[in-house]
N, C-alpha and C positions, 0 to 999 in steps of 0.2 A: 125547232125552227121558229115555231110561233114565239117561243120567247126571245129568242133574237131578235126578232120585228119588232116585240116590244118594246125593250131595250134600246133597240138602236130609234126607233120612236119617239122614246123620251128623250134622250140623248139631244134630240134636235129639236125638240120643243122647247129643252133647255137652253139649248146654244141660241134659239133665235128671239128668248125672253128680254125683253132691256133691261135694263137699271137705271135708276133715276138717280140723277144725281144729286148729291148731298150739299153744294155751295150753290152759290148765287150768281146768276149770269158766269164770269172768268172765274172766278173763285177769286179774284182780288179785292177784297176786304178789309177793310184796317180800322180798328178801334179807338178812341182816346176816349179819354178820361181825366175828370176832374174832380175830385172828391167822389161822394156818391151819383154825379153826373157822369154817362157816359154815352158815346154815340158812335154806329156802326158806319163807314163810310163804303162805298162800295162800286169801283170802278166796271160798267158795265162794259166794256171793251168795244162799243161801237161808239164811242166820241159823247158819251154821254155817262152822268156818276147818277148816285142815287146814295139819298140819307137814310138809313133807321127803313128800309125796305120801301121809301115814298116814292113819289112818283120822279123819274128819272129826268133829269135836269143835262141841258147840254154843258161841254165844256167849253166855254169860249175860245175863239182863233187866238194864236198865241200863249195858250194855258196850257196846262198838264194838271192830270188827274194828281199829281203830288199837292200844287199849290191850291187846290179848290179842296182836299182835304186837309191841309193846314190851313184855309179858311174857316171852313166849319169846324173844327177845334179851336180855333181861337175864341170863335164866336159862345163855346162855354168857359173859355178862360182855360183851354188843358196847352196851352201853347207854350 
C-alpha cells in the first residue's frame, strides 16, 4: 500500500511540474540573411516585434509584423 502512495505521489508531482518553453514569446520568428549577415525577427504577438532578442519595438497603426520584418531585412540588404 505504501508503495502505491508512493507511486501515485510521484505520479502528481510529475503531472503538476511545467515545462518551459523552448521559442520566444509566439514562437513567430523568421530569419533573413545576407551573406554571412543575418538577423532573427520575432513577432511578439502583443502588437509589438523584437530584433536579434532587443528590446521590443511597437508596430505602428496600419502595419503588420510582415512589413516591419521585410524592413529590417532590407535594412541589411537580405531583401
Amino acid at each position: 500500500m505504501k508503495n502505491l502512495m508512493y507511486v501515485a505521489v510521484c505520479i502528481l508531482v510529475l503531472s503538476l511540474t511545467a515545462c518551459g518553453s523552448d521559442d520566444d514569446g509566439n514562437g513567430n520568428c523568421r530569419t533573413c540573411s545576407n551573406g554571412p549577415v543575418s538577423i532573427e525577427v520575432c513577432d511578439n504577438g502583443d502588437g509589438t516585434f523584437s530584433i536579434e532578442g532587443g528590446a521590443a519595438q511597437d508596430i505602428p497603426d496600419g502595419s503588420t509584423f510582415d512589413e516591419q520584418f521585410n524592413a529590417a531585412c532590407a535594412q541589411i540588404g537580405a531583401n
